[in-house]
Each structure stands twice: as C-alpha cells, then as structure tokens.
N, C-alpha and C positions, 0 to 999 in steps of 0.2 A: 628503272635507272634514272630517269628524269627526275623523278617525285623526289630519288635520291637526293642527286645534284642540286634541285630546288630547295631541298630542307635539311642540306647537310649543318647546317647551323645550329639551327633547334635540336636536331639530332644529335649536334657534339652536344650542347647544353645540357640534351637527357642523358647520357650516357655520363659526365662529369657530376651532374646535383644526384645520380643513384648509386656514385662511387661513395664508400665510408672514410674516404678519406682525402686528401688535399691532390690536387693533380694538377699539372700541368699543359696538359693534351690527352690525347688517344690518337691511337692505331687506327688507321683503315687500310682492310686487307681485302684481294681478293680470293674469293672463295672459289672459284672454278678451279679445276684441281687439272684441265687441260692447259687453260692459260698460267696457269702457277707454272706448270713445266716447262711451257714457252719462253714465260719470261725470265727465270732462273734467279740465280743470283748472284754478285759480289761478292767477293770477299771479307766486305764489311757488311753487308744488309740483302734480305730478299731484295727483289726488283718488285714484287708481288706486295709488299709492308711499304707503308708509309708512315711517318708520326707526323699527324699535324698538330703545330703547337700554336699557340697564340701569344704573345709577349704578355708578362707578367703586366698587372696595371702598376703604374706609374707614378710618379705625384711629388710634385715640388715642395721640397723642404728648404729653409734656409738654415743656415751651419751658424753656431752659438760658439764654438770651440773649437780645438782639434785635441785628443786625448793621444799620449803618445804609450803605446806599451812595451816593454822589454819581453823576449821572450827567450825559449830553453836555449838557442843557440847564441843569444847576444843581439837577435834583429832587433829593430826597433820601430815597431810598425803606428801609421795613423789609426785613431780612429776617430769619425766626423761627428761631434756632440751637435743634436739638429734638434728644430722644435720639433715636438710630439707631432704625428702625421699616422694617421690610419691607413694601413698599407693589407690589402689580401688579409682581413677580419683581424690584424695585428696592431696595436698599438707602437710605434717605430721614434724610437730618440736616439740611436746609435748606428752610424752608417762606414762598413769599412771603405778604406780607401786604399787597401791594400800594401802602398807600402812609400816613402816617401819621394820616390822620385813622382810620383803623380801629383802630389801634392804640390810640386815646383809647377810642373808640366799644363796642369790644370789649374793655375794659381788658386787653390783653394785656401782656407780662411775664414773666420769672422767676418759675417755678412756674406761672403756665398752664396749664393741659391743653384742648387741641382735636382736633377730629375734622378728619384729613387726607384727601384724594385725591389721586391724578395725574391732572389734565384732561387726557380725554383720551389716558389713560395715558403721559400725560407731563410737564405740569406742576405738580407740589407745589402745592396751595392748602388755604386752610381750606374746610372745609365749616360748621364751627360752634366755638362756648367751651363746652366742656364746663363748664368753672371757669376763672373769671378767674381774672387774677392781684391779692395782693393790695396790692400797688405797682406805677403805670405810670408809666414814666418816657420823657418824647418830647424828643428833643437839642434843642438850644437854637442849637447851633454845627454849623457842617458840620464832619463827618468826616474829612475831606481836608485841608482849611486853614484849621480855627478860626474862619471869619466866623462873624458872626451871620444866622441863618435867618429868611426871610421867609415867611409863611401865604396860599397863595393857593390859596383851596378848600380842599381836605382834603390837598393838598400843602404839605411844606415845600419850599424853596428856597435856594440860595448865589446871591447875585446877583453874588459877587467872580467874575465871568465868567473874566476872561482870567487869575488868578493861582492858581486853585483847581488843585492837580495832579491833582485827578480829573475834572475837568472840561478841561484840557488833554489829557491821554491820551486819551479817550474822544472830543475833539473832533479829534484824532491821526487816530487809529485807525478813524472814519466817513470820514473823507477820501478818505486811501485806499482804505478798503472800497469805495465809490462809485467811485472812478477806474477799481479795477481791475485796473490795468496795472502795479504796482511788485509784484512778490514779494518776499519776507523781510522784509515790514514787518508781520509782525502783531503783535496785543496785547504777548508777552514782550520783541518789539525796540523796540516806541514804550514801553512801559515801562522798559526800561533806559537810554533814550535823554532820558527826561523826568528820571530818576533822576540824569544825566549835567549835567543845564542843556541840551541839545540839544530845548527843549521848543519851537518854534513851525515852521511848515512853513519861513518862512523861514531858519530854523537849521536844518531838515537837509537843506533843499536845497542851503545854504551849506557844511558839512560836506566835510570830506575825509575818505581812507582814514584816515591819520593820526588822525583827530580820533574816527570811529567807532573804532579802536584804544585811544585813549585812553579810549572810553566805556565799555570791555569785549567789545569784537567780538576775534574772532580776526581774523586775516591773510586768509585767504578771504572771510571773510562778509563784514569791513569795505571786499572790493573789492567782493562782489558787490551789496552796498548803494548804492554810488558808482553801478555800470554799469547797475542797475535805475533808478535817479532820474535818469540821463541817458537813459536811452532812455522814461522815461515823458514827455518832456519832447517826445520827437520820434511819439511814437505819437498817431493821431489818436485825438479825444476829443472828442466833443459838448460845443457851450459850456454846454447845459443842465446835462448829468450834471457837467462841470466848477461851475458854479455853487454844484450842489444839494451836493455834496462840504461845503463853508464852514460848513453846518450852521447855515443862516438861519433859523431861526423861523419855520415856515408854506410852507419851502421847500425840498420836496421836489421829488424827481424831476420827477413828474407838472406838479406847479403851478412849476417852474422854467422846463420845458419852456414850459408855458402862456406863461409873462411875456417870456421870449423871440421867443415869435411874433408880443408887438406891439411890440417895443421890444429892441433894442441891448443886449448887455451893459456895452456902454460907458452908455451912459443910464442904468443903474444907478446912479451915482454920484450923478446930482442930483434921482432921481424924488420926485415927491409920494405921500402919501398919497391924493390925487385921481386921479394918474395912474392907480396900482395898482388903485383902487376900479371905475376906468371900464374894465377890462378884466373880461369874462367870468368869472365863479368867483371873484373876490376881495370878499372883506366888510367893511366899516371895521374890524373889530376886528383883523382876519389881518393887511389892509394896511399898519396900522400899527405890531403888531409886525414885520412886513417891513422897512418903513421904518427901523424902528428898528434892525433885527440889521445890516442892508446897512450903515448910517452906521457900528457898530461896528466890522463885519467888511471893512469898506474898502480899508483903507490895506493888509490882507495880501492880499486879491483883488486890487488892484492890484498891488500886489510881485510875486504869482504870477503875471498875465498878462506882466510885465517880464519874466520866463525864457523866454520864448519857448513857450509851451506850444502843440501844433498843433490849436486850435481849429476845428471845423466848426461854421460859424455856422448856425443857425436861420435857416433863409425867414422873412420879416416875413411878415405876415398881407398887408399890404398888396402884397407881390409880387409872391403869390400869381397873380393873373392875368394876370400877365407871361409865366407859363411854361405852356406849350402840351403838356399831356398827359392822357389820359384821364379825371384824377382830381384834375387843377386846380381847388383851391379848396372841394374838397370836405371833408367831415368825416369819420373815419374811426375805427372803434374793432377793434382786433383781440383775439380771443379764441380759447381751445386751443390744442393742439399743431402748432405746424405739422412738414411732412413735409420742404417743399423747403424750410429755411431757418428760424433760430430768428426769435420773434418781436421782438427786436429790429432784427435786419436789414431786417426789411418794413418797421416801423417810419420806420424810418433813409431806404430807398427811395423810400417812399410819401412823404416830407417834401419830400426831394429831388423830386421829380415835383408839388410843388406841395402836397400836402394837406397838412392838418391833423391832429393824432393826438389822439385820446382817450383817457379811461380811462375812460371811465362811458359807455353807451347816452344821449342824451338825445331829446329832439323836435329839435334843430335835427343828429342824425348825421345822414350819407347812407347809410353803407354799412358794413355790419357783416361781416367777415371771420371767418370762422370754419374752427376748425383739427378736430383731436380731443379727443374730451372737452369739449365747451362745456357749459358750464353752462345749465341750462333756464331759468331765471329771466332772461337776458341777451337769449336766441332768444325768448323772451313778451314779453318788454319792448320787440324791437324788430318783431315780428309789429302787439304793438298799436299802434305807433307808426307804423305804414307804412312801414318803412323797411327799405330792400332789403337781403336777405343773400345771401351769396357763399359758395360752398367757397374754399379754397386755390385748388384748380387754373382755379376762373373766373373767381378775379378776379387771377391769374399772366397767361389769357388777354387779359385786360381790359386792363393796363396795357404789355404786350406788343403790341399791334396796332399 
C-alpha cells in the first residue's frame, strides 16, 4: 500500500502512455470486495471508485480576432481566432468562447491573451484572461445577413428566421442529419446548394438533375442527388424522427417522440399551448416556444408530408391497450450496448408491441432494459425506485412468449 501511495504517479502515467487512446484520468478502485460492501455507494458514484483527473495542460494564447457564427436556431456565438499554440499533441488557432455574454464579462478582444485547454482533450476552451483586451467589441448585426441582433440572456440572436443563410444551411443540414437516409447531402452540398437559391427543402426536393448541374454538381453527383431524395422518400422513417428533423424549438427526438404518443402529427397544425402543457414533460415556457416554431415551420411540414414520405406512425398512448402483448402499456427506458440488435431497433419493436419509450428512469418506468456498459447512476436510480431490470436476453425472452 505504501509503494502504492509512493508511486501512484508513475503509476497513472503507466496506465495512461498503455491506453490506445487519449484520456483524461483513470479510476482507482478498491478491490477488497469486504470493504466495497462497507463502503457502499451514492446514488451517483461507488464510495469504493474514484476518478483521479489532472487538468488538461494549458498554455497562453493571444487572441488575433473574434469570429462570430450564426447558428440552426439564430444564436450567434464567438469564436476566439488565436495564434497557433500546441495544445495536448494538437495544433490550436480557434478557441470557443462560448457565447457573447463572456465576451463583454471577460473583456475579450484583439490583443487578449488567455490561458487555453482542450476539454477533455478535445475541445478548445478558455480556462482564464490572463490580460484583457483593451477594446471589446460585440456585433450588433448578424453575420450571415445583416439583421439586427436580439439579447436573450448572455446570447445574442437573428430573429430573421427563415432568410438568414446561416441559419438556412444549418437548418438544411439538421434535417437530413436526423433523417438519415439521403447520402451526398452534407454540409459542402447544402452549402453550395443555398449558394445556388436551391435553399428550402421544398426547392431541393423540387430540384432536377439539370437544375443541381446548373448549381455546380457534376453529371454523377447531380443524378446521384436526384435518386438519393427519391428513395428517402420511399424508405421508412418514424414520423417522430421525421418531425424532430424541422428543427422545432424544444423538439427534439426524445420529446417529438413524447408528443406523438398523445396526439397525431396531423393535430400538429392546430394544437394549443394547453394541449402541449397537459402532456407529460412539457412546461409552459417549452410549450409555447413549440407552439410557436410548429405555426412557423408549418406550411414546409405540410409540403413535406404532400411528397409522399413513408411515415411509421407512433401508437397513441391511448391505443396502447388495444394491443395484446407482454409489455402493453408499459413504460420503458433502454440503456447499453446491446448484442442482438442496436438500440433503436428495440426501441422501434417495443413501440410496435404497445409500450412507451423513454429517456430518463422515472417513478412512473416499469422496466429498465439493460445492455453493456450501463451506467451505474441509471441501475441506482431504478434499484431505488422499485423498478424491475432486465438483461437483453430476458426481456428478448419476455416479449417473445
């Protein structure tokens, strides 16, 4: 134990230079399996585990610029243009600063100098101002298309939604990402395509060969553009994940999913703010930026549903026990790796067969599914909850009988 103690140093060092990949720390645990029991655990962590970390290294950069960028919802965030600096075997000229109320707060700026890391060994951030700067200057106008910027919190904002080309692109480019299912449509083809006037889904779903040719596609890409967006058309797709694509304010996957289980995508069109509220997980404030994006984002959700897209509708909540199978009506949250099938698929099945899907343990789960690698904090939380866990293979048995 001393030798330990004495050479826990060297010790982290070996155990970090024989990992194959980038780390941050390690674990030390004890292994006595009497004292493991003694000491128990929280509800967040053994008492038995520790992670000892050590701060990212560090290293003063001075600031050349400030870059400002629009993004999917209209923020407008910094980002700190610095001299080149070798950070964690990285070469580093770009440091966020997250977002502009810091940049007031921390009078950053031309000429700046800050102390950087990579979170993580990965993301550029400040750690401190060494020396401000001694002029800050925070945009007034978006970056992208000139409106003028609105202050909500320590954010700036474009509220010019639909005409901002950085905020088109970006709301482009989520779309698909979320779908899926169309290839050659990343970042450089919805950019050259917004560059083109080809900026709304309805224009490039409308789009011929011809017309991507005319934007700067070759002969190839511009067919294989065409035969990607015809067959996304016919591949099935969850009307949640299809929803959550639109990039609705507050409507994510997760909670797209949710609003679907008690209500119609078509119902979309006329819900209340009361509707939304009186569904599980939604708060007046969310509900009614919801309210608000759906009325916006409308008339192109409709157009879209108009293409014929192959929609798999969400079970209503209320359906629910209509349909006769093990795990009708039940609530359900899956977590880890699974072996026989990725976790959307169960997902997907389990819906189909009547349950409900979650993302968070609550008091009102039934059944906690669990793969590889779960998390200990998810297995405490539903230990202390009463609520039953499964492996993989007993509850493949479960739903199979």
């Amino acid at each position: 134990f001393t030798e330990l103690v004495e050479n826990h140093d060297a010790i982290q060092q070996q155990i970090k230079a024989s990992c194959e990949y980038p780390t941050d720390g390690v674990i030390a645990e004890i292994d006595h399996e009497g004292l493991k029991t003694a000491l128990g655990s929280t509800s967040h962590h053994n008492r038995w585990q520790i992670a000892i970390k050590k701060r990212s290294a560090t290293k003063e950069a001075t600031v050349k610029s400030i870059t400002w960028q629009t993004g999917r919802t209209g923020r407008v965030t910094p980002v700190l243009e610095v001299e080149p600096i070798e950070l964690s075997g990285a070469t580093v000229s770009r440091v966020t600063a997250h977002h502009a109320g810091n940049v007031k707060s921390l009078r950053l700026g031309k000429g700046a100098i800050i102390n950087a890391e990579r979170s993580g060994e990965v993301i550029p951030k400040i750690v401190d101002v060494v020396k401000p700067a001694l002029r800050t200057l925070v945009v007034t106008k978006c970056p992208s298309c000139g409106s003028e910027l609105a202050w909500e919190g320590d954010f700036l904002t474009c509220t010019n939604h639909d005409k901002c080309p950085g905020q088109v692109q970006n709301t482009l480019e989520h779309f698909f990402k979320i779908h899926g299912q169309v290839d050659g449509l990343g970042p450089k083809s919805i950019e050259k395509m917004v560059a083109s006037g080809i900026d709304t889904l309805e224009l490039i779903y409308a789009s011929s060969e011809e017309d991507f040719q005319q934007a700067g596609f070759g002969d190839g890409q511009s067919k294989n553009l065409r035969l990607e967006l015809d067959r996304s058309l016919n591949v099935e797709i969850e009307d949640w994940r299809f929803l959550a694509g639109f990039g609705v304010p507050q409507l994510g996957r997760g909670d797209s999913r949710r609003l679907l289980q008690n209500m119609s995508l078509a119902d979309l069109a006329v819900v209340s703010k009361e509707e939304i509220m009186a569904v599980e997980g939604f708060a007046e404030i969310s509900s009614a930026d919801i309210v608000s994006g759906l009325q916006r984002k409308w008339p192109t959700i409709t157009h879209m549903m108009g293409l014929g897209f192959n929609l798999l509708e969400t079970p209503l909540a209320s359906d629910y026990e209509k349909i006769q199978s093990p795990i009708a009506g039940m609530k359900l949250v899956f977590t880890g790796k699974m072996i026989k099938g990725s976790r959307d698929q169960m997902k997907k099945k389990a819906m189909e067969l009547g349950a409900m899907v979650q993302s968070l343990v609550s008091a009102k789960t039934d059944i906690l599914v669990c793969g590889e690698n779960v998390g200990l904090k998810k297995m405490e939380k539903a230990e202390k909850l009463g609520i039953k866990i499964m492996n993989e293979t007993k509850y493949l048995a479960l739903i199979n009988k």
